[in-house]
C-alpha positions as CSV (number, residue, x, y, z in Angstrom):
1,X,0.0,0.0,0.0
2,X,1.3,3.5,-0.5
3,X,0.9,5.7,2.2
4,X,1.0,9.5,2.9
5,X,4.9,8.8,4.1
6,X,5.9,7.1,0.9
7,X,4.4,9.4,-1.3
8,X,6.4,12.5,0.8
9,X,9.3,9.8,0.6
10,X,9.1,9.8,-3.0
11,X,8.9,13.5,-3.2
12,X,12.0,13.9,-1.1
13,X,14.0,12.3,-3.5
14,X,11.9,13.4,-6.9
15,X,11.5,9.7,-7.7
16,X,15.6,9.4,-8.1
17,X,16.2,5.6,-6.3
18,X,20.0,6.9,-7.0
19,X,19.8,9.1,-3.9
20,X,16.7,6.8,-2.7
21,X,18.7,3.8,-2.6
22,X,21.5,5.7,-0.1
23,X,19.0,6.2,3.0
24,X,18.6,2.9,4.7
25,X,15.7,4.1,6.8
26,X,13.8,5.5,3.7
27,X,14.3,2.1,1.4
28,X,13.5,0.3,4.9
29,X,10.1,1.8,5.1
30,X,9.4,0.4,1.4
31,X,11.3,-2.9,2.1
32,X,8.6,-3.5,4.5
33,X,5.8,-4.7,2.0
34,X,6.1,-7.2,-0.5
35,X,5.0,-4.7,-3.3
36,X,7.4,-2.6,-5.2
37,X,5.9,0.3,-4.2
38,X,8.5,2.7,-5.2
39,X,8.3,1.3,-8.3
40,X,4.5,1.7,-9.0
41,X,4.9,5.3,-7.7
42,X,7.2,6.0,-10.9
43,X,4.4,4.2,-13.1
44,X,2.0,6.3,-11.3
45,X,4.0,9.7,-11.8
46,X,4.5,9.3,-15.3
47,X,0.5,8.2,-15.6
48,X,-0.4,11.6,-13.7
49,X,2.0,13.4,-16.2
50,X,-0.2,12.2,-19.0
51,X,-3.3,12.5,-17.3
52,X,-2.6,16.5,-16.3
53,X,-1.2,17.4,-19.6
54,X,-4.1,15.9,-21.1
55,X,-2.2,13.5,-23.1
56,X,-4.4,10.5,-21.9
57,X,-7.4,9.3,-23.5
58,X,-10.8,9.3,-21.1
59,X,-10.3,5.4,-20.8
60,X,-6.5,5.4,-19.7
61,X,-7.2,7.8,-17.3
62,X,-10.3,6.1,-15.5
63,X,-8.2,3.0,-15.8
64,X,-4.9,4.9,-14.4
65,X,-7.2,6.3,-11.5
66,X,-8.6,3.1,-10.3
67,X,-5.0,1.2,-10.5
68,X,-4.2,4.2,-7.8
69,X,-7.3,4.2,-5.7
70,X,-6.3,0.2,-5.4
71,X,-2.6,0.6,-4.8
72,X,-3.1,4.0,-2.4
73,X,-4.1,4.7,1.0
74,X,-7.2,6.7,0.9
75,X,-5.2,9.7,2.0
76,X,-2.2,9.4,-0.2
77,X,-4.7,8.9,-3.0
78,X,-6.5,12.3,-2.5
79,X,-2.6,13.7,-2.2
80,X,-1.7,12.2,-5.4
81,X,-4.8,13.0,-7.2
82,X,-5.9,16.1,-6.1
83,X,-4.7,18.2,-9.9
84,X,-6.5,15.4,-11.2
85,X,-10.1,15.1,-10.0
């Protein structure tokens, strides 16, 4: 699940798991769940690129939005989403 924390995690680091990958407590905090959830944030990023720029059809975007809502705590989605909805 992706959590308010990650998503500021994320942020912190603009999505570079260069610097990402040199903070211990950081990668332990992701380590923690058995989904790659730093790397469904960078899937998630570059679907919220396409979605704001209005690059994406009606259809990816309803599909991109529900992939979130299901991979994001109910918080985190709002965060994430809230330029979108």
């Amino acid at each position: 699940m992706i959590t308010l924390e990650k998503l500021r995690i994320y942020k912190k680091y603009d999505g570079n798991d260069d610097f990402y990958s040199r903070s211990p407590k950081d990668q332990e905090l992701f380590n923690n769940d058995n989904h790659n959830d730093w790397h469904d944030l960078m899937l998630f990023v570059q679907d919220h690129k396409l979605i704001k720029e209005g690059l994406a059809s009606e259809s990816y975007k309803n599909n991109a939005l529900i992939k979130m809502k299901n991979r994001f705590e109910e918080v985190a989605f709002k965060e994430f989403t809230k330029d979108l909805i």
